[in-house]
N, C-alpha and C positions, 0 to 999 in steps of 0.2 A: 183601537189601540195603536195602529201602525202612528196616526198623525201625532199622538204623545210620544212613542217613540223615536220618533222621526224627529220631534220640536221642543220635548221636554215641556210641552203646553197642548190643550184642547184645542186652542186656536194661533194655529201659525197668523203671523199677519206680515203681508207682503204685498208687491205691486207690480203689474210688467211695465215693462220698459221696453222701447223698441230698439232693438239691436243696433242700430244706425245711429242712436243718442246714447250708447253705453260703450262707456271704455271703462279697463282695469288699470288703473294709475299705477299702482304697486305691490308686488308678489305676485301670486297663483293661486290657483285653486287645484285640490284634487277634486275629482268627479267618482260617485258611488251612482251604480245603476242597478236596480232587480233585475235578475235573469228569468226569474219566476211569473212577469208579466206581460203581457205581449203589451207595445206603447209607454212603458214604464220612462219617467220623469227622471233626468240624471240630476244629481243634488249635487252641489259645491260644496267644498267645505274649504277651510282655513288646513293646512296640511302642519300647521305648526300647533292649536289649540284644537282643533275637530269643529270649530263655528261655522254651521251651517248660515252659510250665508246668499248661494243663489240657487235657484231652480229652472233648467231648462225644460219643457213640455213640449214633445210632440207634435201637440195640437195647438202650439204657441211658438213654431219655428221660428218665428223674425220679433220673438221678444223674449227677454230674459226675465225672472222671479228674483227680483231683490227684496230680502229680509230686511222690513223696515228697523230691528235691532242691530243692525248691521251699519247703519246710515253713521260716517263721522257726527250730524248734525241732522235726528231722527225730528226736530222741529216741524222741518218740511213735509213731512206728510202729517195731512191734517184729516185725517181719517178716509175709510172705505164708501166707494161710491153702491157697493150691495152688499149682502151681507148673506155669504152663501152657507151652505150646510149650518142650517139654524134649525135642522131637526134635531142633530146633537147639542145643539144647546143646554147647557146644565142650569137649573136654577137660581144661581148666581151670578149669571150671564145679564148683563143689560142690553137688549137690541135694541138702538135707534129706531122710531118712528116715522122718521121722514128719510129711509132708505130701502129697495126692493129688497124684500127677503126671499132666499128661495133655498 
């Protein structure tokens, strides 16, 4: 339930980027972290509308989580190279076939 919460969808969909190829052209972000986890991911949001729009990880220190609804010009991403937590997959979910699922 936390990723519905968190995304208002079952499936966030997103891409890293590497820190070195990402700049903020314009405004800010505020940052939300759990204190309740140890390694917890700080989220961005939009500090005028609450649009979650990045994600930093821990475990992804020299890349950024850009929300692919977020993109001026979302075109550019033309889908996911795996297709992770597809245990939760609900019945309505279409998984690509010629992508690693795990």
């Amino acid at each position: 339930l936390m990723v519905v919460a968190m995304n208002a969808a079952a499936q966030p969909i997103g891409f890293p980027v590497p820190l070195d190829g990402f700049a903020l052209t314009k405004g800010e972000v505020k940052g939300y972290q759990r204190d309740d986890i140890e390694g917890a991911v700080t989220r961005q949001f939009c500090p005028n509308c609450g649009t979650h729009m990045f994600t930093r990880a821990p475990a992804l220190a020299d890349a950024i989580i850009i929300k692919v609804g977020t993109l001026d010009d979302p075109s550019i991403y033309d889908g996911p190279d795996t297709i992770n937590f597809a245990c939760d997959a609900r019945a309505y979910h279409r998984l690509p076939d010629d992508k690693p699922v795990f």
